[in-house]
C-alpha positions as CSV (number, residue, x, y, z in Angstrom):
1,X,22.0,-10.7,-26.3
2,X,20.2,-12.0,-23.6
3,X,19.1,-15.4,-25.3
4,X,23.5,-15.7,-25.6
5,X,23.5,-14.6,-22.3
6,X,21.3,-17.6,-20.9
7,X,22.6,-19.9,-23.1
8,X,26.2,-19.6,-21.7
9,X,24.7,-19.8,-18.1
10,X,23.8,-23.1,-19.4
11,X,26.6,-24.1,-20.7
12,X,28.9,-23.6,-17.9
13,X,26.1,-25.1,-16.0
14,X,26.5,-28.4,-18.1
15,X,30.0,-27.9,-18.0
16,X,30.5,-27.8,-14.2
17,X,27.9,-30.9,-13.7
18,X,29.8,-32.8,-16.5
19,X,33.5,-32.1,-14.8
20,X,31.9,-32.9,-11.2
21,X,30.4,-36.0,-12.3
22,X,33.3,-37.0,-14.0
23,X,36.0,-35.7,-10.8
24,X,33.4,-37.8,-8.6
25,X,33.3,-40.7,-10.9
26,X,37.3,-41.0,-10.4
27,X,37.0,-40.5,-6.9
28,X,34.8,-43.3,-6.4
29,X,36.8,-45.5,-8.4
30,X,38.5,-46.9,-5.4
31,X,40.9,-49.9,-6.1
32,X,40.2,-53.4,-5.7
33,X,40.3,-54.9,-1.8
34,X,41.6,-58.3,-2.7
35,X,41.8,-60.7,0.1
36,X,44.1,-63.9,0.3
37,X,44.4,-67.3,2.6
38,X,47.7,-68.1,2.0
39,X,51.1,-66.1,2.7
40,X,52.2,-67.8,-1.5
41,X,48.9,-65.9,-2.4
42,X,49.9,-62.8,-1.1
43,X,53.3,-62.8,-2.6
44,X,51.5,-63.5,-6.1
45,X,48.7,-60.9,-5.8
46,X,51.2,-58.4,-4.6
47,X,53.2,-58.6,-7.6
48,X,50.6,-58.7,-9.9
49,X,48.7,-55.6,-8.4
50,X,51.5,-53.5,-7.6
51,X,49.8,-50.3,-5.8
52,X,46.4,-50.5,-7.7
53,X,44.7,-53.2,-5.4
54,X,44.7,-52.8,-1.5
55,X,45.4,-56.4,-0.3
56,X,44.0,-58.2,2.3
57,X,44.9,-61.6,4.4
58,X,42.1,-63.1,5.6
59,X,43.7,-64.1,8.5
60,X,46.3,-62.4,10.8
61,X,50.3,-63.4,10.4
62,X,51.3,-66.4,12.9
63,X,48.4,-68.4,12.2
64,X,48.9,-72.3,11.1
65,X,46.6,-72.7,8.2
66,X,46.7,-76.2,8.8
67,X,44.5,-76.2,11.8
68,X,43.2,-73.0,11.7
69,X,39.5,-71.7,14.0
70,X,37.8,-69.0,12.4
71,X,37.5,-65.6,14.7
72,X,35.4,-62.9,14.6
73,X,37.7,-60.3,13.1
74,X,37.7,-62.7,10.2
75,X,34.3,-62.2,9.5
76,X,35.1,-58.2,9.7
77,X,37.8,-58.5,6.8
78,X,35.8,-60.4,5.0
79,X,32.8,-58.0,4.7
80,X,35.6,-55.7,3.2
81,X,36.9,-57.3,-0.2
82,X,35.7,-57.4,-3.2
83,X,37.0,-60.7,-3.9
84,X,39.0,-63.3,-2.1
85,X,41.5,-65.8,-3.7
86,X,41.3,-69.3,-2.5
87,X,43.1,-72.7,-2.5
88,X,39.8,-74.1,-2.4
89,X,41.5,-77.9,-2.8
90,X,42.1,-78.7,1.1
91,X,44.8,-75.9,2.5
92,X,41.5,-73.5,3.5
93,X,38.4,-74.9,4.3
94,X,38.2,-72.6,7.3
95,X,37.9,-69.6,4.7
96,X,34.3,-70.9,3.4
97,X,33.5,-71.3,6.9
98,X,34.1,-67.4,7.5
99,X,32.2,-66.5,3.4
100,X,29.1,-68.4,5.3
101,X,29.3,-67.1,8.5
102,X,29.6,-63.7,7.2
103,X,26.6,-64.1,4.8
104,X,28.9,-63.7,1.6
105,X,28.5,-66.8,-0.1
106,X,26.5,-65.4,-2.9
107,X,28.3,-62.1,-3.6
108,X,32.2,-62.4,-2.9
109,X,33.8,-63.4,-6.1
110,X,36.0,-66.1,-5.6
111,X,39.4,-66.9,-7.4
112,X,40.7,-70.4,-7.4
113,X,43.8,-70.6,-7.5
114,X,44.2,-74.2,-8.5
115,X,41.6,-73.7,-11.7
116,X,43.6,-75.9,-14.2
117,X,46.6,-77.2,-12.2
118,X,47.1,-81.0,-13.1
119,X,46.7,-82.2,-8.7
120,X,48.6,-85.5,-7.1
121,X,46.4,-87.1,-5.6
122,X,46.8,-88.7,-2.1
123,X,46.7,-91.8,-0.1
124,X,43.5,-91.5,2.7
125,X,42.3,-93.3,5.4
126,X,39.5,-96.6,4.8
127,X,36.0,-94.9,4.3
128,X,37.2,-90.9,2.9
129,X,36.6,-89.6,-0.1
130,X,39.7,-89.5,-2.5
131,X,41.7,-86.4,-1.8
132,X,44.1,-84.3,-3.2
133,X,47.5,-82.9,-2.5
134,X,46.9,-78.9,-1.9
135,X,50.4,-78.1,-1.4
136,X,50.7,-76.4,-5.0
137,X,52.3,-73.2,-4.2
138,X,55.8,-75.0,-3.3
139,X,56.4,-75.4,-6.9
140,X,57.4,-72.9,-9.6
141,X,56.0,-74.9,-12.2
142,X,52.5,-74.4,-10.7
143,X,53.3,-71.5,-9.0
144,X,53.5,-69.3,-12.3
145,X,50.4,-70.8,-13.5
146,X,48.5,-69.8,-10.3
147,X,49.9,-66.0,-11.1
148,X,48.6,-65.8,-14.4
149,X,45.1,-67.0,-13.0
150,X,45.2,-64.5,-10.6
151,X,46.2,-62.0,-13.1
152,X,43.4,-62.9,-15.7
153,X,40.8,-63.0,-12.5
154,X,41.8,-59.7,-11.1
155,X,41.3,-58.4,-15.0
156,X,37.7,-59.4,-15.0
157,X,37.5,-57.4,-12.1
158,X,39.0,-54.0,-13.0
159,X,39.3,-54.0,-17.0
160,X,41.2,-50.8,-16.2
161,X,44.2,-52.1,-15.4
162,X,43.8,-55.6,-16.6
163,X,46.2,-54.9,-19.4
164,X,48.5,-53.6,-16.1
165,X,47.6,-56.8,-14.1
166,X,49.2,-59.0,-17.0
167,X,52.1,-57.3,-18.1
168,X,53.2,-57.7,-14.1
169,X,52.5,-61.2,-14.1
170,X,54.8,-61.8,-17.3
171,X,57.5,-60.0,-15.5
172,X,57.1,-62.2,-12.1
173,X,57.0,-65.7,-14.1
174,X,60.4,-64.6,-16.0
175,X,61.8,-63.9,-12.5
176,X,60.5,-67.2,-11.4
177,X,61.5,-69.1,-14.2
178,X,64.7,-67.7,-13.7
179,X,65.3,-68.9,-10.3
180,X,64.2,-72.2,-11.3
181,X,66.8,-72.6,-14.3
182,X,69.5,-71.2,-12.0
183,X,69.2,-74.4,-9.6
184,X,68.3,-77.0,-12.6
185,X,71.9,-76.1,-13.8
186,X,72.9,-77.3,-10.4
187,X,71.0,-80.2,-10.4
188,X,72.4,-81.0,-13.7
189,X,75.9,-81.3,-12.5
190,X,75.3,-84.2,-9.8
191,X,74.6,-87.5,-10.0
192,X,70.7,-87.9,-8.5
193,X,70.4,-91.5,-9.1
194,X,70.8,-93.1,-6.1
195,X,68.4,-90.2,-4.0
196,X,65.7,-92.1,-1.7
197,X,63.9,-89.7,0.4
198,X,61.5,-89.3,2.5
199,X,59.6,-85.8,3.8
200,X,58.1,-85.4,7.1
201,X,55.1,-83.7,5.8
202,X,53.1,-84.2,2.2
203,X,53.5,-80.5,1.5
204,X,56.9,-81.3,-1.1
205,X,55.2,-83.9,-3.9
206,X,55.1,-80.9,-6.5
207,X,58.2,-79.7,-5.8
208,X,60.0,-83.1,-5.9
209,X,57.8,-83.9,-9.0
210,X,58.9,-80.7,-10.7
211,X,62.5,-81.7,-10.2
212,X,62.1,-85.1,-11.5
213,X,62.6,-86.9,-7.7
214,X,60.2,-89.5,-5.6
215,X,58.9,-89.4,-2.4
216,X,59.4,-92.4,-0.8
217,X,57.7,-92.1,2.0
218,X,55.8,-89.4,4.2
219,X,56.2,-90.1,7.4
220,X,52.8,-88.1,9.0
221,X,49.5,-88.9,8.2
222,X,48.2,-85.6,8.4
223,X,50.2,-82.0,8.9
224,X,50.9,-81.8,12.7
225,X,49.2,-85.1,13.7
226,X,51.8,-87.4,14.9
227,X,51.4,-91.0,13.6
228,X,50.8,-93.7,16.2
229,X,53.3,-96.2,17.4
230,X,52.7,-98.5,15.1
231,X,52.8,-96.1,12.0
232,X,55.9,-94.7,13.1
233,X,57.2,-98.4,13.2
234,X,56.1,-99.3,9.9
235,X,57.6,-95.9,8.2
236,X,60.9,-96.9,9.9
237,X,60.6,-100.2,8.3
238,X,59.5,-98.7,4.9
239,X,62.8,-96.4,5.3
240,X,65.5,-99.1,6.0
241,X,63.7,-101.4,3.1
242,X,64.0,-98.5,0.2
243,X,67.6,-97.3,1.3
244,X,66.1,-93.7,2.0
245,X,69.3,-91.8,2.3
246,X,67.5,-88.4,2.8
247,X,64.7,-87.5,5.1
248,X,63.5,-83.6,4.7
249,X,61.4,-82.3,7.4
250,X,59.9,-78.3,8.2
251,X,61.7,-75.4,8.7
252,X,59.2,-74.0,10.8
253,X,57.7,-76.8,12.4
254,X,59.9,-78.8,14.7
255,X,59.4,-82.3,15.1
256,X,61.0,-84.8,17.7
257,X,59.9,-87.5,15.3
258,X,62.3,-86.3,12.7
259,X,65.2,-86.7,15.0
260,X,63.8,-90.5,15.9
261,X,63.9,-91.2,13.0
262,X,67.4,-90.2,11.9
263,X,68.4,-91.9,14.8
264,X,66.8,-94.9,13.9
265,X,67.8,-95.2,10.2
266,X,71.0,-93.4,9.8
267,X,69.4,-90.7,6.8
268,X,70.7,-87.2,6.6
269,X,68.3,-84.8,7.5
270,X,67.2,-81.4,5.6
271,X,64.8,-78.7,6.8
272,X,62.3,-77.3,3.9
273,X,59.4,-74.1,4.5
274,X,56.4,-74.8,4.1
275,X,55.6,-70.9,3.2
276,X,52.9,-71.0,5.7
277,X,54.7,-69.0,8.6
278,X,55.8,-65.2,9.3
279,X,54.3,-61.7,7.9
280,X,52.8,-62.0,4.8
281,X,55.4,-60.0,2.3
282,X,55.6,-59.5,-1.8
283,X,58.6,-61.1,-1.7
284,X,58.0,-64.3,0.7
285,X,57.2,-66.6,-2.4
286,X,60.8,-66.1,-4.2
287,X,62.6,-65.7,-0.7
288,X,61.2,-69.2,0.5
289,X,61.6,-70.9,-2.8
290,X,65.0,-70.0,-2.9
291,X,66.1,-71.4,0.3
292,X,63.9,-74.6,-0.6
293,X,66.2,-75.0,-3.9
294,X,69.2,-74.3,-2.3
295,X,68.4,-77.0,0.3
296,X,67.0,-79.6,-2.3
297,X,70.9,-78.6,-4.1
298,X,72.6,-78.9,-1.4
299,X,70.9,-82.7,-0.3
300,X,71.7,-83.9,-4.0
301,X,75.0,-82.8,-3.0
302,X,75.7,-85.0,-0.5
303,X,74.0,-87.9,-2.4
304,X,76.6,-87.3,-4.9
305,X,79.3,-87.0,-3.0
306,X,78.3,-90.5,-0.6
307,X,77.9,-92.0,-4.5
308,X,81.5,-90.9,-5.5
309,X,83.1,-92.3,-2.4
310,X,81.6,-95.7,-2.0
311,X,83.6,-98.1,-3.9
312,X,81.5,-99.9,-6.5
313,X,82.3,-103.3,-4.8
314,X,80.6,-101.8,-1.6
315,X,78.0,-99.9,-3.3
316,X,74.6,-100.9,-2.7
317,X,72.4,-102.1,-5.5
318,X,69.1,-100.4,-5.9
319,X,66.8,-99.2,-8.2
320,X,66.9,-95.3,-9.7
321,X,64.2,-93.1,-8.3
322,X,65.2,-90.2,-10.0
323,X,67.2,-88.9,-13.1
């Protein structure tokens, strides 16, 4: 009796250390802190994560990305996550500033968000090193295919709820996909032949590309660095010579060069986002990618329209940019 007695004692002894190890081991499984550079990244993440991940922006809302100076409290947020997903191809560079500075260059997983993307490469000045356009959020196309990186990272990460992590990333793509086919059938309707344009900023190349249109011309050398007299002349020239019948500039970025412009070569003007302005939101990506669709619609529109009413006598000849 006694030896049953003692045994039992250790039993529930086992038992208790066994169910406290395990209640502790699910308390100290803590989700992910995933941190982001971008406001596109933070749409993505948060769609993909749903509540299992604690997100965190690298830096605070209202920043330009563009020309952004590391502060201290980015060094703070840093030390928190348990990995960070970059651009990594040009949009960010400040963000492996802060990894260094913070001493986390050896143990902050990174995701890249452009792993795999096909890039367009850019135009840059005598001497630098061939660069890249990093402006690959603005299309769906690549946007989708950042999402299931993300996804497939993030799964590495917490094989719990990789299965979770996917499932939500399908579901996101359909909704982006469908967004995209809605404006393609509106494209498909109008006559895009005759579209010359020309974009204040090199942020729209994958965006036009995934639509089938050409840039004609960019008319600043560098986001938010005006071009010089003689640049500005030249693009004006470059405008006139190709017809450009559409110049589209930023939403949130005012220019008076856009307005020179447009008073100097007669184009219509449109207004894309950039998605690099405002709080950071789940829903920023699909809310800013529609207005940049309904503007690209509405531009073809008028193209259409100014092709309808001009007489084939008076029309123009050129050559077709886009189909």
């Amino acid at each position: 009796m006694k030896f049953h007695r003692v045994f039992a004692a250790q039993l529930l002894t086992l038992f208790c250390t066994v169910f406290v190890g395990v209640f502790t081991g699910v308390a100290d499984a803590k989700p992910l802190k995933v941190g982001i550079t971008l406001h596109p990244y933070y749409s993505f993440v948060a769609n993909v994560v749903g509540d299992r991940a604690e997100i965190i922006p690298l830096i605070d809302a209202g920043n330009n990305p563009h020309n952004y100076r590391p502060q201290a409290d980015d060094m703070r947020r840093v030390l928190s996550m348990d990995a960070l997903i970059v651009n990594g191809i040009g949009h960010d560079e400040w963000a492996f500033e802060i990894i260094q500075a913070a001493g986390r260059k050896d143990n902050l997983p990174l995701i890249y968000a452009n792993s795999g993307v096909p890039l367009i490469p850019i135009a840059a000045d005598e001497g630098e090193a061939k660069v890249v356009n990093p402006h690959t959020f603005v299309s769906t196309t690549v946007a989708i295919q950042q999402i299931y990186t993300i996804a497939r990272e993030l799964g590495k990460l917490d094989a719990d709820n990789a299965g979770y992590f996917r499932k939500n990333a399908r579901d996101y793509a359909l909704k982006i996909r469908r967004l995209k086919a809605k404006y393609m059938g509106e494209l498909a309707k109008l006559d895009t032949s005759t579209l010359r344009c020309a974009t204040m900023h090199g942020a729209y190349g994958y965006l036009m590309q995934e639509f089938g249109l050409q840039v004609v011309a960019v008319i600043e050398p560098r986001h938010g660095v005006a071009p010089t007299a003689r640049q500005l002349g030249d693009t004006i020239d470059k405008i006139k010579a190709a017809d450009v019948n559409v110049l589209f500039a930023e939403k949130y970025f005012a220019s008076n060069l856009s307005e020179t412009i447009r008073e100097a070569t007669g184009v219509n003007m449109y207004a894309f986002s950039h998605m690099s302005d405002g709080d950071y939101s789940a829903g920023l990506f699909e809310r800013e990618t529609q207005a940049n669709l309904e503007t690209l619609v509405n531009a073809m529109r008028s193209v259409s329209a100014s092709t309808t009413e001009t007489p084939p006598s008076e029309a123009t000849p050129s050559t077709n940019v886009a189909e």
